[in-house]
C-alpha positions as CSV (number, residue, x, y, z in Angstrom):
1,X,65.2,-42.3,-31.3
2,X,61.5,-43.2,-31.7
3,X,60.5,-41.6,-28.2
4,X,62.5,-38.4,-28.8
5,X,61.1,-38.0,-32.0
6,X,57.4,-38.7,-30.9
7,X,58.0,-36.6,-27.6
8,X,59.6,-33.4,-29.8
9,X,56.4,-33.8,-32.5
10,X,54.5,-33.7,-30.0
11,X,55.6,-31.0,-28.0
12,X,55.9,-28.8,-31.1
13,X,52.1,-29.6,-32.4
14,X,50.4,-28.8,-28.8
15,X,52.5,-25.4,-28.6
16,X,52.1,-24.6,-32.0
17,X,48.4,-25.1,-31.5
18,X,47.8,-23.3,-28.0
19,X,50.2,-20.3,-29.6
20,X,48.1,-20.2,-32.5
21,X,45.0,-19.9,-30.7
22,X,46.3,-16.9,-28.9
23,X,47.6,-15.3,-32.5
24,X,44.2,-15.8,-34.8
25,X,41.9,-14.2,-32.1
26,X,44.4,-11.4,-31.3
27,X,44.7,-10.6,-35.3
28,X,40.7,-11.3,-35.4
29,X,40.4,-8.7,-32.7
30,X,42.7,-6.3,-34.4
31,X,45.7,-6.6,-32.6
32,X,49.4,-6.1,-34.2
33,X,51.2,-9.4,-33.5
34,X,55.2,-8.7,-33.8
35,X,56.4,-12.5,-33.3
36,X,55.1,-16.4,-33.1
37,X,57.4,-18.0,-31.3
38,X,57.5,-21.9,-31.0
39,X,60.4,-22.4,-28.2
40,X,62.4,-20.6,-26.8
41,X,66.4,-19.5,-26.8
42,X,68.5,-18.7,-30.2
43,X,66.1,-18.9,-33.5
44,X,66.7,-21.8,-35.8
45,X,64.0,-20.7,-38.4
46,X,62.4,-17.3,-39.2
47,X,60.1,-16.5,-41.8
48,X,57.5,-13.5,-42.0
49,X,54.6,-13.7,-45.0
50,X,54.4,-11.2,-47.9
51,X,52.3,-7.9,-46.1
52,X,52.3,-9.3,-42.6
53,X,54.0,-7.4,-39.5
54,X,54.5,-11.0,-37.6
55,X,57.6,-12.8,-37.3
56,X,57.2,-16.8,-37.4
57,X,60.1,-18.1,-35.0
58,X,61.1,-21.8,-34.5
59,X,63.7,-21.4,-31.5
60,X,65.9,-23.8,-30.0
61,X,64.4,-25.1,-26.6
62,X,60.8,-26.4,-27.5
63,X,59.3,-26.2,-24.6
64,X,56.9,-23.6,-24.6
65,X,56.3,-20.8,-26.7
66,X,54.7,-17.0,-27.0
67,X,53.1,-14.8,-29.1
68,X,54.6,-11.3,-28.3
69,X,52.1,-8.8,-29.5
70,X,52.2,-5.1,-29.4
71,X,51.8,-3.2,-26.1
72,X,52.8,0.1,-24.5
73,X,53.6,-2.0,-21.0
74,X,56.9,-3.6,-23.0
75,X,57.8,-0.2,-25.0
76,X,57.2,2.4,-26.6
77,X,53.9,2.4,-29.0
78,X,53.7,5.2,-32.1
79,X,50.7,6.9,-31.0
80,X,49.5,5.9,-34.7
81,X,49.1,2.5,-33.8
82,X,48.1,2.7,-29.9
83,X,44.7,1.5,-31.4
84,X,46.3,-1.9,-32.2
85,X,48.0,-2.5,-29.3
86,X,46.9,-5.3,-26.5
87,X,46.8,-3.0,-23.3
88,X,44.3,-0.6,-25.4
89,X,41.7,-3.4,-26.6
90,X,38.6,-3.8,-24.5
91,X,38.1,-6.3,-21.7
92,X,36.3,-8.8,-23.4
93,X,38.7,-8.8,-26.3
94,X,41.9,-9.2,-23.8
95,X,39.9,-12.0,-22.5
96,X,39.0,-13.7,-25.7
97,X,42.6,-13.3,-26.5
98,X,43.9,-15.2,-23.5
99,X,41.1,-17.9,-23.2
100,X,42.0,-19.0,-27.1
101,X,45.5,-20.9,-25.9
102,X,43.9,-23.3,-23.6
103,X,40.6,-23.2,-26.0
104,X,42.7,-24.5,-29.0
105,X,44.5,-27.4,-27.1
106,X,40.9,-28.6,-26.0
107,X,39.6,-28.3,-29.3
108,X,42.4,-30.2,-30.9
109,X,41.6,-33.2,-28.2
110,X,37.3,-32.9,-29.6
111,X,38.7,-33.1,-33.1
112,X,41.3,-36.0,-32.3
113,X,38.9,-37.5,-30.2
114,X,36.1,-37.1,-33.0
115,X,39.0,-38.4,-35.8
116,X,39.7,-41.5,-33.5
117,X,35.6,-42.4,-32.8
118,X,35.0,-42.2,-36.7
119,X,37.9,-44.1,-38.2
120,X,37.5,-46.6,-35.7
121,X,40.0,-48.4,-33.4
122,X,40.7,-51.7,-32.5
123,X,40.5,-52.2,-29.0
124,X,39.5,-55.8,-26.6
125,X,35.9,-56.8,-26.4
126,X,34.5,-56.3,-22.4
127,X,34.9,-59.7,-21.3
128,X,36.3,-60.1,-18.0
129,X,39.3,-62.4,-17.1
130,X,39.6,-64.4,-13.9
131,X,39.1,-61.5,-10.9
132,X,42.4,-60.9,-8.9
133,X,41.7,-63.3,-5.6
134,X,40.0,-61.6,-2.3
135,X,39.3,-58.2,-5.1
136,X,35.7,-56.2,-4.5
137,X,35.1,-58.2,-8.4
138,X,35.3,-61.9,-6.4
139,X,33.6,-60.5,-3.6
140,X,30.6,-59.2,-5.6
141,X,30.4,-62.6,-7.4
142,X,32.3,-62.1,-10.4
143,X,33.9,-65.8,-12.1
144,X,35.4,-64.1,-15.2
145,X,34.3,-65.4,-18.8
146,X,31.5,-62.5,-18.3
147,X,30.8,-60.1,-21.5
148,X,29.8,-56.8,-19.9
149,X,27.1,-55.1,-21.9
150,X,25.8,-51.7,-19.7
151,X,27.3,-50.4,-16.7
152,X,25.0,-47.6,-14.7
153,X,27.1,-45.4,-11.8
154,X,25.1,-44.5,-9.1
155,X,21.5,-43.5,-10.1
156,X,22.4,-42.6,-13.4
157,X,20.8,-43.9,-16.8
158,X,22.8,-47.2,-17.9
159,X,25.1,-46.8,-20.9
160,X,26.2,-49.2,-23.7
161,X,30.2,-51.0,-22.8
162,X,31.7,-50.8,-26.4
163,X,35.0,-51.9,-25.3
164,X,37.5,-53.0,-22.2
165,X,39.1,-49.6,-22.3
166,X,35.7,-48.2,-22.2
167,X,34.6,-50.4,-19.2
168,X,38.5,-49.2,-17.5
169,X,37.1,-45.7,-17.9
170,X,33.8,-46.1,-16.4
171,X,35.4,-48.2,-13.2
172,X,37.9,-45.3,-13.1
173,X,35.3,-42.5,-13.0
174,X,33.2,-44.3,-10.7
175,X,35.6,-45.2,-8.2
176,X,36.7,-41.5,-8.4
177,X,33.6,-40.1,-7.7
178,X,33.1,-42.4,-5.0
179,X,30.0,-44.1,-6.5
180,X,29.0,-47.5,-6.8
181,X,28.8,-49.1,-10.3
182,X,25.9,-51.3,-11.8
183,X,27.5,-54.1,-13.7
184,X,25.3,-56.0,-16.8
185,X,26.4,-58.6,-18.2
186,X,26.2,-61.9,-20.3
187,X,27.9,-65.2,-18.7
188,X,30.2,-67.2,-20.2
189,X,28.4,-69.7,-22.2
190,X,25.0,-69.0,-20.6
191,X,22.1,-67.2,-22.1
192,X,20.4,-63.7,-20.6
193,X,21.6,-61.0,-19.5
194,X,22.5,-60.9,-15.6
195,X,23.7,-57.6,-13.2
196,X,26.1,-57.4,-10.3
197,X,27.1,-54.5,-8.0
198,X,30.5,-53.2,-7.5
199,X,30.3,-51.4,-4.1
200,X,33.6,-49.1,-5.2
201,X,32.6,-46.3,-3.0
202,X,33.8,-48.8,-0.4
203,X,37.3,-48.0,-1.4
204,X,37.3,-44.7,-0.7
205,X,40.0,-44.4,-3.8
206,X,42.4,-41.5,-3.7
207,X,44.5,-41.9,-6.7
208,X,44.0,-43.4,-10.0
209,X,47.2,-45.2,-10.2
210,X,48.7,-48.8,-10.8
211,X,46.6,-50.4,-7.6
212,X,43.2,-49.9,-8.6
213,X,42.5,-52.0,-10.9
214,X,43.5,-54.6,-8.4
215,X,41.7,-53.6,-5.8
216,X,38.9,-53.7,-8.1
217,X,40.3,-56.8,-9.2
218,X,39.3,-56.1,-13.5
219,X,42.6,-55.9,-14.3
220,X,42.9,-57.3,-18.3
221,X,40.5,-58.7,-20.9
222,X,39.7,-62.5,-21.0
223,X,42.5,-64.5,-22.9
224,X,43.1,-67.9,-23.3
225,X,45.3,-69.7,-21.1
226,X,47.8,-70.4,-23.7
227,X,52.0,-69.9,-23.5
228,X,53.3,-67.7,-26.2
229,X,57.2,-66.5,-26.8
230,X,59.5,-68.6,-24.6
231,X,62.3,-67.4,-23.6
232,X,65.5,-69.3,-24.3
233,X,66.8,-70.5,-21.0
234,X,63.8,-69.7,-18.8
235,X,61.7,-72.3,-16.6
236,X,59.5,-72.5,-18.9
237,X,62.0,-73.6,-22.1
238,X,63.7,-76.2,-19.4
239,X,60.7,-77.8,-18.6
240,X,60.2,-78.2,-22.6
241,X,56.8,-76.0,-23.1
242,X,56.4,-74.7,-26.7
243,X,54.4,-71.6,-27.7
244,X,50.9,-72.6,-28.4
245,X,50.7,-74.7,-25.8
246,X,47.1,-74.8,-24.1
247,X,47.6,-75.1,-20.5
248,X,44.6,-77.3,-19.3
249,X,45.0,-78.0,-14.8
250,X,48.0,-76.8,-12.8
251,X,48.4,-79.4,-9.7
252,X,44.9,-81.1,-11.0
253,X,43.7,-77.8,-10.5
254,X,41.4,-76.7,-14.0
255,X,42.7,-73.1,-15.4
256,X,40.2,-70.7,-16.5
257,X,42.2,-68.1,-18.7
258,X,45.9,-66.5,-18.3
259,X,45.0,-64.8,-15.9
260,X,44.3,-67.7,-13.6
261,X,47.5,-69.5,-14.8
262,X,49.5,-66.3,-14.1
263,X,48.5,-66.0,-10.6
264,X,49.3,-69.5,-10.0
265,X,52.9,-68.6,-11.2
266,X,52.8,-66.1,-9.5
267,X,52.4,-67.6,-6.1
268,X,53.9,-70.8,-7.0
269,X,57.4,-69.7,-4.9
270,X,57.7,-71.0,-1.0
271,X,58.8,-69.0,2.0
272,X,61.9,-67.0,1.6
273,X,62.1,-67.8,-2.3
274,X,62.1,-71.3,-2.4
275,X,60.9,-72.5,-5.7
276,X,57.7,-75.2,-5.5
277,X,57.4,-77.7,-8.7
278,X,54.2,-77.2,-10.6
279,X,52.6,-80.2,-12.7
280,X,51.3,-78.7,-16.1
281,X,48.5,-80.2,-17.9
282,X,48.6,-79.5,-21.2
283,X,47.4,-79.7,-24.8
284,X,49.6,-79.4,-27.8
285,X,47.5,-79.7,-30.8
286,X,45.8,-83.3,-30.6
287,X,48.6,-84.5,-28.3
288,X,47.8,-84.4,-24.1
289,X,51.1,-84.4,-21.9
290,X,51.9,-83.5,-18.2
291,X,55.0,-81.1,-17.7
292,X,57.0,-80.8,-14.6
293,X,57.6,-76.5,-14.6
294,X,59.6,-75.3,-11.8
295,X,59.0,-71.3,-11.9
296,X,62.0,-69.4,-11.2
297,X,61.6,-67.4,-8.1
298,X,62.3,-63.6,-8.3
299,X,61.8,-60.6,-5.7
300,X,59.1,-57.9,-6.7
301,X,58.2,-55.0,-4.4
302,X,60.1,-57.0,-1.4
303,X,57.9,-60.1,-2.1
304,X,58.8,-63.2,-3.6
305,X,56.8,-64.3,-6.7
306,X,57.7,-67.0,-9.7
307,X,58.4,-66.3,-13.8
308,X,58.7,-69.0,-15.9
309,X,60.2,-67.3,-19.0
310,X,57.5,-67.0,-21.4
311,X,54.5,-64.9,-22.9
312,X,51.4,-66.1,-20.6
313,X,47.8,-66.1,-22.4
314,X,46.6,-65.4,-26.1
315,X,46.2,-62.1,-27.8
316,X,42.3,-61.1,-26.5
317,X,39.6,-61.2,-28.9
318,X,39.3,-57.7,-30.8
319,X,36.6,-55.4,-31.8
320,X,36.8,-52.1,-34.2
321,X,34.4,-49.4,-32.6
322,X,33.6,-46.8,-35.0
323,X,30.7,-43.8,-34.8
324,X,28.8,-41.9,-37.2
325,X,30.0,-38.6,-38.1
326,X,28.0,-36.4,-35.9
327,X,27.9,-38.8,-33.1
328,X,31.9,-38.9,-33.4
329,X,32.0,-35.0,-32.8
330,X,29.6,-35.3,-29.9
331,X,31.8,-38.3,-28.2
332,X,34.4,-36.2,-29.1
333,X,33.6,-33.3,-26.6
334,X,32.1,-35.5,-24.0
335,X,35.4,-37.5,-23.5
336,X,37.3,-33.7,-23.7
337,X,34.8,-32.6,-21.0
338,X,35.2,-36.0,-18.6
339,X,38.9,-36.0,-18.8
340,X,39.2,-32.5,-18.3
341,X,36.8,-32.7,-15.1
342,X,38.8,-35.7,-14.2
343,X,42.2,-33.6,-14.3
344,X,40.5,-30.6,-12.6
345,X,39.4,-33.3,-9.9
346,X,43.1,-34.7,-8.9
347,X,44.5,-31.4,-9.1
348,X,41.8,-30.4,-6.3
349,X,42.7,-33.3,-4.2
350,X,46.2,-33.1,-4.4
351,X,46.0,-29.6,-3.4
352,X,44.0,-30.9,-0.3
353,X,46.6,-33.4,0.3
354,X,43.8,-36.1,-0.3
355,X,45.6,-37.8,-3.6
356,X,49.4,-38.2,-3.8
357,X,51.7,-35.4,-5.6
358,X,53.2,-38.2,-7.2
359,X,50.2,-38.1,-9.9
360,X,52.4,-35.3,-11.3
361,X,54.7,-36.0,-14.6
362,X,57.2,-34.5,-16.4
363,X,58.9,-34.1,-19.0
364,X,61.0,-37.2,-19.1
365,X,57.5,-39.2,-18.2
366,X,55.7,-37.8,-21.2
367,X,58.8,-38.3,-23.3
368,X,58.6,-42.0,-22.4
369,X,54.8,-42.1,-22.5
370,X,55.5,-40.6,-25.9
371,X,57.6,-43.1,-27.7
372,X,55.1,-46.2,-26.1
373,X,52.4,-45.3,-27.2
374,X,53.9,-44.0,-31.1
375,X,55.2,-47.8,-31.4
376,X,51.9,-49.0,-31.1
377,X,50.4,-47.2,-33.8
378,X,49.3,-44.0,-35.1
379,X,45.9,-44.3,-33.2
380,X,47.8,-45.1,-29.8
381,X,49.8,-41.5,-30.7
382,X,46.6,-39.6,-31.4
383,X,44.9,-41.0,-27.9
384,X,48.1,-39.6,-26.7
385,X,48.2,-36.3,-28.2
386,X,44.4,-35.8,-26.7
387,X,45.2,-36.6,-23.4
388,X,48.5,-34.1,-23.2
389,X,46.7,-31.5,-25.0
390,X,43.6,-31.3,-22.9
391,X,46.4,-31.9,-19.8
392,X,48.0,-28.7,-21.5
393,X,44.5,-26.5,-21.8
394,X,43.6,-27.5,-18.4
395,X,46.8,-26.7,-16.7
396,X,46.7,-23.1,-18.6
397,X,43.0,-22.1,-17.1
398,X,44.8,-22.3,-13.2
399,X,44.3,-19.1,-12.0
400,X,48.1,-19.1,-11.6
401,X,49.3,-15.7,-12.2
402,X,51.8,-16.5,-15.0
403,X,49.2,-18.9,-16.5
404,X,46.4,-17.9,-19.0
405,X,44.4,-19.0,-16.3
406,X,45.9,-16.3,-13.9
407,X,45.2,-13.2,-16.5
408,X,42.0,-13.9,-16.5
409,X,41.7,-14.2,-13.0
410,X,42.9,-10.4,-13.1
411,X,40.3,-9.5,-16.1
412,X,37.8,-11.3,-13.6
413,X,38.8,-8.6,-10.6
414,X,38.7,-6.0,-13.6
415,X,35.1,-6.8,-14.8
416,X,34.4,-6.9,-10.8
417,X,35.6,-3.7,-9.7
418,X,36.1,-1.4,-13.0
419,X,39.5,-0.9,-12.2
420,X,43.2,-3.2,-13.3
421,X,45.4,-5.1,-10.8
422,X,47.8,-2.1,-9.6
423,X,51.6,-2.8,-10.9
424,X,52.5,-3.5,-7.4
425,X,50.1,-6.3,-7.3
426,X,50.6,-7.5,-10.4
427,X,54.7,-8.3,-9.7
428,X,54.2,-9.6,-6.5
429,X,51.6,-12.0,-8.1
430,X,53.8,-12.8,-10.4
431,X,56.5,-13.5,-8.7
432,X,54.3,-15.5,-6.1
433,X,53.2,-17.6,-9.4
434,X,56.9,-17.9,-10.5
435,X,57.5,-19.8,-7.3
436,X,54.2,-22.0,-7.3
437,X,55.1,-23.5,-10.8
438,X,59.1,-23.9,-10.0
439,X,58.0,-25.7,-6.9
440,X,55.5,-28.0,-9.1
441,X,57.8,-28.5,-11.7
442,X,60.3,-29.8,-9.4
443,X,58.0,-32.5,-7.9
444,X,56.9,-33.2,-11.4
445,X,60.6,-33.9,-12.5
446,X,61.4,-35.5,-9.2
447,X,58.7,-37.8,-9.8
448,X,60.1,-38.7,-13.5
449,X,63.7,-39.5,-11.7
450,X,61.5,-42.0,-8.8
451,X,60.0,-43.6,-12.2
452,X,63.0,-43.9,-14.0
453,X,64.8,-45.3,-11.1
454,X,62.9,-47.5,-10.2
């Protein structure tokens, strides 16, 4: 119930505000608006204010919406009003018209984006956990323990890590671009400040999916190495383990954080699933014992690997970034711009076939993305709400013909030549355009079946 909910408010808010974009510029520009429509399908609500020629419609399919303003093209105009209808106003006005649907969905992501920087958000401090074995992180010399303080891509100006999501975004941008990433950073309990190199232009990275970070081999914050919830009949609850148990060796072997004692788990099954006894030292309060675990083994993406049953490594240590006012507003419209450049970037290389078209969601991918991210709080919803909004404005700027994007690719030819796209043109464009976004919205929804499936 929680994800539908979350996915409909969603859905609702970023059309109501890419709609209303369209409406208060066309009234501003004098326009006669004759329906607001959120959804489509039979009304379920209809309103109109005291004086106003607009009818406010909630319909029954939310997902999109229109605002159906006056124009001879769709019928007949009384020649009293021709001066408010859309087909009469000047170019820059029809422009300004269209341009305000995606403008307000990446507006709403500066202002969410500004709310979020200035409450302040709770997110884990950048310090690194155990690199995954034989990653570009090991290779460069990384141990984990390490507090990152700057990172610098390329020849660019260093800039202040406030956080381990804000370190993910840096690695992801970089490795996007293709650029290798200067890494400061303070050792674990060592003074000074030290620097590394990730060569990620090395990579060559195509997508920014789930095998990134591992090849980078920064996958999660640092945690301690201790067992949390055990499940009731797992490996771990047979070979008696209790949560808040501080796992010190595994095999004589000293563990560093979880994510050292996880990837001993992890590979702790024999050829063709075979599980291999692991000796535990551990520490439960003042007490030392040794614990024989036996991992079960189970089959992940055709490979064996072993579970034990139980939460592996402590909650990571927390930090509240906040920003000034001002300074929240300017973050605010940086982060807009980077992940809007970062859209417009995969949806150039998918085009050229040189990232997957399986980067493309859908509905039912949203939905789910939707309900996560609401049950972790009302600032995990709002980071949410940005991303799908500026997604949403993006998306609308295509020059696709039945986009926004695509009418003003038709102002742009009418600025251009002085003349409008002939009717012919215009209906074999749109038909063309019809086809284009069927197509992508069947990968898109083919890709949310793959998910769900698998």
């Amino acid at each position: 119930m929680l994800t539908l909910v979350a996915f409909v408010v969603a859905l609702g808010l970023l059309i109501a505000v890419h709609e209303y974009g369209h409406y208060r510029v066309a009234v501003a520009c004098g326009v006669k608006v004759l329906r607001f429509s959120i959804g489509f399908g039979k009304p379920l609500l209809s309103w109109r204010k005291p004086g106003s020629s607009t009818e406010f419609v909630v319909c029954a399919l939310p997902l999109g919406g229109y605002v159906r303003m006056l124009d001879e093209r769709e019928a007949p105009v009384d020649p009293a009003e021709r001066h408010l209808a859309f087909n009469t106003q000047p170019l820059r006005s029809r422009a300004a018209i269209v341009a305000a649907g995606p403008a307000a969905n990446l507006l709403l992501a500066v202002l969410i984006y500004a709310l979020v920087n200035w409450t302040g958000i709770e997110e884990p401090v950048p310090v690194l956990a155990s690199p995954v074995a034989g990653s570009l992180a090991a290779q460069a010399g990384f141990k984990g323990g390490e507090r990152v303080t700057q990172v610098a891509a390329a020849d660019d100006e260093p800039v202040d890590v406030l956080s381990f999501e804000d370190l993910r975004w840096r690695l992801t941008q970089a490795a996007l671009s293709g650029d290798d990433l200067t890494v400061w950073f303070s050792p674990r309990d060592q003074a000074g400040v030290r620097s590394l190199v990730l060569p990620l232009s090395e990579l060559q990275v195509r997508d920014a999916d789930a095998t990134l970070f591992q090849r980078i081999g920064i996958t999660t914050p640092w945690s301690a190495p201790v067992v949390g919830e055990v499940v009731e009949g797992g490996a771990a609850a047979a070979a008696g383990l209790h949560p808040g148990d501080l796992v010190q060796r595994v095999d004589g072997h000293p563990v560093a954080d979880g994510q050292s004692l996880r990837a001993l788990i992890r590979a702790s099954v024999g050829a063709e699933g075979k599980a291999v006894t692991q000796h535990w030292d551990i520490r439960r309060g003042q007490q030392a014992l040794s614990l024989a675990v036996t991992p079960a083994p189970e089959q992940q993406d055709g490979a064996w690997i072993g579970r034990v049953g139980a939460y592996i490594g402590a909650a990571p240590q927390m930090t509240t970034v906040s920003h000034g006012l001002v300074d929240s507003v300017i973050n605010g419209v940086v982060r807009t711009w980077e992940v809007s450049w970062l859209t417009l970037r995969m949806m150039g290389r998918m085009l050229v076939g040189e990232a997957s078209v399986k980067n493309l969601s859908g509905p039912i991918t949203i939905a789910d993305y939707a309900g996560k991210s609401a049950s972790l709080g009302v600032t995990s919803y709002l980071l949410f709400l940005a991303l799908i909004s500026v997604s949403l404005g993006v998306l609308n700027l295509l020059p696709l013909p039945v986009l926004d994007g695509g009418h003003l690719m038709y102002y742009l030819w009418e600025g251009v030549t002085g003349r409008s796209v002939s009717d012919v043109w215009m209906e074999r464009l749109q038909r063309g355009g019809v086809v284009v976004l069927m197509a992508l919205m069947s990968v898109a929804l083919f890709n949310d079946v793959v998910r769900l499936a698998g």
